[in-house]
C-alpha positions in Angstrom: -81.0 -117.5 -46.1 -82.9 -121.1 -45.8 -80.5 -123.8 -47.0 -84.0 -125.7 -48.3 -83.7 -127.4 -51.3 -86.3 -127.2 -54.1 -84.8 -129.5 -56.9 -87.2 -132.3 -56.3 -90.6 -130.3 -56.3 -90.5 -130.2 -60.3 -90.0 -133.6 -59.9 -92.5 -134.6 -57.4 -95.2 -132.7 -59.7 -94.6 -134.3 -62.5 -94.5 -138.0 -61.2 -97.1 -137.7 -58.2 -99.4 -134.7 -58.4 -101.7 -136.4 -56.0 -98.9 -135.8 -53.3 -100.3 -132.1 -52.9 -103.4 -133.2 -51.9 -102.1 -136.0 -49.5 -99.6 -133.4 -48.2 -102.9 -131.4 -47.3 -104.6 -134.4 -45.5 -101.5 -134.4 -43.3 -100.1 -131.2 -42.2 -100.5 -130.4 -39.1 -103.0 -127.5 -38.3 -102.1 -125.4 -35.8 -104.6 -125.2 -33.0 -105.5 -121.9 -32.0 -105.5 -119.2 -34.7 -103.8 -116.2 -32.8 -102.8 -117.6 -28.8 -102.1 -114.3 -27.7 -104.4 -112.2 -30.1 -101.6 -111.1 -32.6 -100.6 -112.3 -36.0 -97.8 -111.9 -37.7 -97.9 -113.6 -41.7 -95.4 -113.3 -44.9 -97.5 -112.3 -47.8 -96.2 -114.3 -51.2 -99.3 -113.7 -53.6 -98.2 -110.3 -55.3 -96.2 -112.8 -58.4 -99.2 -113.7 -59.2 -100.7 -110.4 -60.1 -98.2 -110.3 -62.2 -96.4 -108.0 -59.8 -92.9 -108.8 -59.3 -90.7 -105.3 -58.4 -89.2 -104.6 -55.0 -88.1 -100.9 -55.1 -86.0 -100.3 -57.8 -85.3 -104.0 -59.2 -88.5 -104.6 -61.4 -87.8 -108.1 -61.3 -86.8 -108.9 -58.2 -89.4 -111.8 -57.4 -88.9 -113.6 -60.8 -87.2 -116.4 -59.5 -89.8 -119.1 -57.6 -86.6 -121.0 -56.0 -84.8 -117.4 -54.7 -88.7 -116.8 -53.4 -89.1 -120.3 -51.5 -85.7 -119.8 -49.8 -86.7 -116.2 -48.4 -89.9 -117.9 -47.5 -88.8 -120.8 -45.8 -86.2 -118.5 -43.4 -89.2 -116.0 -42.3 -91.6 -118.7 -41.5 -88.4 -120.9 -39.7 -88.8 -117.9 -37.8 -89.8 -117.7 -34.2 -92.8 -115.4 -34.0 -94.0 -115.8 -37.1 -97.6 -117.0 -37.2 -98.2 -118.2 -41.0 -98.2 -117.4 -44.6 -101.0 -115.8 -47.0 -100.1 -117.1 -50.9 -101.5 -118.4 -53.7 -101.8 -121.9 -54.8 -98.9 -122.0 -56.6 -97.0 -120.7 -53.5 -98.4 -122.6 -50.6 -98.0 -125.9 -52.4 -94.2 -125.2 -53.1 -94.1 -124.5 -49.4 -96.4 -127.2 -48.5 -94.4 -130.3 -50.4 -91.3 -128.4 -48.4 -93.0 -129.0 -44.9 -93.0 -125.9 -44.1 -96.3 -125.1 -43.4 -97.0 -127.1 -40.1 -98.4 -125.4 -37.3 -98.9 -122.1 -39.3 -101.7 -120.3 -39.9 -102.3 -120.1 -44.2 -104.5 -117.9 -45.8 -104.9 -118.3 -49.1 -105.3 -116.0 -51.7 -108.7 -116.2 -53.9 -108.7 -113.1 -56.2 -106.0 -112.4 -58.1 -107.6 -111.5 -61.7 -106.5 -107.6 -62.0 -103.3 -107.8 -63.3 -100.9 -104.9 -62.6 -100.9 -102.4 -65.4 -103.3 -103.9 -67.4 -105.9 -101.6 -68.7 -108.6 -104.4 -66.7 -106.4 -103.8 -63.7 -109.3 -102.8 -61.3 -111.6 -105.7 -62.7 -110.3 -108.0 -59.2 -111.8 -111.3 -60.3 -111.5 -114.1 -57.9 -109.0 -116.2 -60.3 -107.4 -118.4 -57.1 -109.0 -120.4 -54.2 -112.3 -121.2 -53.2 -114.0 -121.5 -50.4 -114.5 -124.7 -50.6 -111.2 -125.8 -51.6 -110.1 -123.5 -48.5 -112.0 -125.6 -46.3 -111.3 -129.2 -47.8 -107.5 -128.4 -47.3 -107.7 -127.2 -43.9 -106.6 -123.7 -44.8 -107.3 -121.3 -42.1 -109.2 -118.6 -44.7 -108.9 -116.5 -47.7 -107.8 -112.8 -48.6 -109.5 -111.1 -51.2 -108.7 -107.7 -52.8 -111.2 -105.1 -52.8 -110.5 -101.4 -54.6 -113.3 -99.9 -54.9 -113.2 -96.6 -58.0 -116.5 -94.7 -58.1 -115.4 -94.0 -61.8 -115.3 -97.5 -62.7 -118.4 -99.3 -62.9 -116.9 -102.7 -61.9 -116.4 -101.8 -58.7 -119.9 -103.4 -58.5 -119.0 -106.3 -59.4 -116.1 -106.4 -57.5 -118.0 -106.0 -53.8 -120.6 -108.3 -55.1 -117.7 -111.1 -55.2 -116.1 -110.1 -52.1 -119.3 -110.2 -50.4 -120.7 -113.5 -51.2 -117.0 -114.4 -50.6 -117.0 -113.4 -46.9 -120.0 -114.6 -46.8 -119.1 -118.3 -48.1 -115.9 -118.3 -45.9 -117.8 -117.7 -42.9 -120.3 -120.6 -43.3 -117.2 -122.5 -43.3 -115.7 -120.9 -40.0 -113.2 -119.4 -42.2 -111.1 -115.8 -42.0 -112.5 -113.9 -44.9 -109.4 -111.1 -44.9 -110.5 -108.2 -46.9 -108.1 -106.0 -48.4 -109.9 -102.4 -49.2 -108.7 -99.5 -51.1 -110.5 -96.7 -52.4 -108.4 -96.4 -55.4 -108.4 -94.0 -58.6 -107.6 -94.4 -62.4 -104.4 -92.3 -63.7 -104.8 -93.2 -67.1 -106.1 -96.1 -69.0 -102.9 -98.8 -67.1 -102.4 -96.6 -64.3 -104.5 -96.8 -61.0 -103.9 -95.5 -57.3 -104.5 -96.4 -54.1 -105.3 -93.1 -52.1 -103.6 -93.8 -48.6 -104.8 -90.8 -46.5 -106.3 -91.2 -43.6 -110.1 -90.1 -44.8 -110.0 -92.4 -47.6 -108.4 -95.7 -45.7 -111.1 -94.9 -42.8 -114.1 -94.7 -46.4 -113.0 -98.5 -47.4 -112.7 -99.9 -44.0 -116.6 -99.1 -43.5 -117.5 -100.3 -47.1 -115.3 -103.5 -46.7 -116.5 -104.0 -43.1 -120.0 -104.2 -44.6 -119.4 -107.1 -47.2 -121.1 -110.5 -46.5 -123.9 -111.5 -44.4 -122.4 -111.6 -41.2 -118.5 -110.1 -40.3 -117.9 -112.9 -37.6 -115.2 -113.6 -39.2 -114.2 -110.6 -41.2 -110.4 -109.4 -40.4 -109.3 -106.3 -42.6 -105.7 -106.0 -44.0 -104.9 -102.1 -43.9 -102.0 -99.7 -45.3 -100.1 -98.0 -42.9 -100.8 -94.5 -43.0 -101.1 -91.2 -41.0 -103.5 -91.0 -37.9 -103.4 -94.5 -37.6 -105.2 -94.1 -34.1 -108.3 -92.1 -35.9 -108.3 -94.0 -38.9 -108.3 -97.6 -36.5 -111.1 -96.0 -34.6 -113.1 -96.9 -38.0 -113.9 -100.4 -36.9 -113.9 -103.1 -34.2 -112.9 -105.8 -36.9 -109.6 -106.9 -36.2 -107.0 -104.9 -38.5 -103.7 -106.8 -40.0 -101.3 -103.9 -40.8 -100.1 -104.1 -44.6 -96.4 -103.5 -44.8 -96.1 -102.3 -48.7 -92.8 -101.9 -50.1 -91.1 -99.2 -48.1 -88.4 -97.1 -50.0 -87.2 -95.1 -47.0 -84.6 -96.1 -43.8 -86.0 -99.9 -42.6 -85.8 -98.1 -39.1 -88.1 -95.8 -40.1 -91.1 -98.3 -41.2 -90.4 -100.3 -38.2 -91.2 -97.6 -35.9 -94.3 -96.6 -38.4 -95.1 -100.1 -37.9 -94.9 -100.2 -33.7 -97.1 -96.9 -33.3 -99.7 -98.4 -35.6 -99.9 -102.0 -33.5 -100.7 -99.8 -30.2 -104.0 -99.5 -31.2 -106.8 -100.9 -30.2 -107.8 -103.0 -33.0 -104.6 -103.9 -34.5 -104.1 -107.4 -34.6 -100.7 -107.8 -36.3 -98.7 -107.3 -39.7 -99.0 -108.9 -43.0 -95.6 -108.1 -45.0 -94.4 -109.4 -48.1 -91.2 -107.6 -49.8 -90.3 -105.3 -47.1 -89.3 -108.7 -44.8 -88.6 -111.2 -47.9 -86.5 -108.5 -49.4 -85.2 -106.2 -47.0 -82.1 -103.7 -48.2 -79.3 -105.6 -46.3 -80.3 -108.8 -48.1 -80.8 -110.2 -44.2 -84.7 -111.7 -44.5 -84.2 -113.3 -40.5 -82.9 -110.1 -38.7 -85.9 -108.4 -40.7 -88.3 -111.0 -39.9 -86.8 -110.6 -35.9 -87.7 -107.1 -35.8 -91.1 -107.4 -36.9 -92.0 -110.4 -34.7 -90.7 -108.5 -31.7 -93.2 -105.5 -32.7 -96.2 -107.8 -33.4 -95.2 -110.3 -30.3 -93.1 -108.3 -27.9 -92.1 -104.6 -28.0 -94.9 -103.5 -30.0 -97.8 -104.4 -27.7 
C-alpha cells in the first residue's frame, strides 16, 4: 500500500481552500487521452452514493484516508491511465499530486442514493460541465438507469442528454453509464445484466445528446460480450463491479471482453482497490496487462 501521507489535507482545507483551485491551474494534463486507444481508470465515486460495501464488509470504504492510500498505489501504477471520482475524491488526490499526467473524469450525478426509496431519481448532484472544463478535467460520467415503471426515468435521460450534450461543446468525454434497471420493492432496485437488456440501454444511452462525438459508454461485463459489443461503435469502458467469485476468474471474464471490437478498456473500483489478498498493486498489474498488454 502507498506510504502517502494525508495528515496535512484537513489542514490545508481549512487554512487555504483556494489551494484546490491553484492546484487545478497547475497540474499537469496529460496530452493525448488514450496513446494507444485503451484506458484503464480506478473508479472512486461509489462513497458518495452513499455506497460503501465491498463483498461481505458493508463498510469497507468508510475510511477516506485507508481510500486515498489504495488510490494513490493503483494510479503509482504503470499502466494505469487515470481516475473517475467525485469532487471530494479528486481534490484529496489532487492536493496529493497524484493526479499529473492522468486522465480524470469526474463524476456529475450522484443524487440516487443507494437504498433509498428515491434511489432511481439519478440527479446530477456533483460536477458541471463547466467546472469540468475550467479545471482541465478530461470529462464527466453520469449514471443513467432507465425503469419503464418509474416515471423519472424521464427526467433522468433528459439530464444525461443535455449533459452529453454540454460536455461535448466543451470537447469533453461525456461517459454514460446505462442500465435498464427494475424496482424490487419500494428501497430495492436491479440492474438486469443479461445480454438483451445491456445491448436495450447501450442504444438508448448512445442516443443521449445532440451529437455522440464524444460519447464513451461504461458497460457491465456480462455474457455474449461479443453480441452485446456489436450494439455500438461508441467506444465501450468495461465496468468491473464487485466480483465475489475466484479474482482469476473475473480477470479472464475481463480479457475475453477487451477482444472486442469496441472495447476501449476497464473502469474498476473495489474489485482493484479492494482485492481479496489485500494486494491493490499486483491487482492493479493484472488489469493493466489485460487493458495494455495481454488483453489486446
Amino acid at each position: 500500500m502507498s506510504g502517502v501521507d494525508t495528515t496535512s489535507t484537513t489542514a490545508l482545507r481549512i487554512a487555504d481552500p483556494g489551494a484546490v483551485a491553484r492546484a487545478w491551474a497547475d497540474r499537469r494534463p496529460r496530452g493525448t487521452l488514450a496513446p494507444d486507444g485503451r484506458l484503464l481508470l480506478v473508479a472512486a465515486d461509489h462513497p458518495a452514493r452513499g455506497a460503501l460495501a465491498v463483498r461481505d464488509d458493508p463498510r469497507a470504504m468508510a475510511s477516506r484516508t485507508d481510500l486515498v492510500r489504495r488510490l494513490a498505489t493503483a494510479l503509482e501504477r504503470p499502466g494505469v491511465d487515470g481516475v473517475l471520482g467525485t469532487a471530494d475524491v479528486l481534490e484529496d488526490l489532487l492536493l496529493l499530486g497524484l493526479l499529473d499526467d492522468k486522465v480524470v473524469i469526474g463524476s456529475m450525478n450522484r443524487g440516487g442514493l443507494q437504498g433509498a426509496t428515491f434511489e432511481l431519481d439519478d440527479r446530477f448532484t456533483g460536477y458541471d460541465a463547466d467546472t469540468l472544463a475550467a479545471h482541465g478535467l478530461d470529462g464527466g460520467k453520469m449514471l443513467t438507469r432507465i425503469c419503464l415503471d418509474d416515471a423519472g426515468t424521464a427526467a433522468t435521460l433528459e439530464a444525461s442528454g443535455a449533459a452529453v450534450t454540454a460536455l461535448a461543446r466543451r470537447g469533453l468525454l461525456a461517459m454514460v453509464e446505462p442500465f435498464v434497471t427494475v424496482r424490487q420493492g419500494p428501497q430495492r432496485v436491479s440492474n438486469l445484466l443479461d445480454p438483451d437488456s445491456v445491448i436495450s440501454s447501450i442504444h438508448i444511452a448512445a442516443g443521449l445528446g445532440a451529437t455522440s462525438a464524444h460519447t464513451w459508454l461504461k458497460l457491465p461485463v456480462v455474457e455474449e460480450m461479443d453480441r452485446v459489443l456489436d450494439a455500438t461503435t461508441l467506444p465501450c469502458l468495461l465496468l468491473g463491479g464487485d466480483p465475489t467469485g475466484d479474482p482469476a476468474d473475473t480477470y479472464a471474464e475481463w480479457g475475453r471482453a477487451l477482444r472486442c471490437p469496441s472495447a476501449a478498456g476497464l473502469v474498476v473500483g473495489r474489485a482493484l482497490l479492494y482485492p481479496p489478498d489485500g494486494d491493490v498493486a499486483s491487482a492493479v498489474d493484472t488489469a493493466a496487462d489485460l487493458v495494455h498488454g495481454a488483453g489486446r
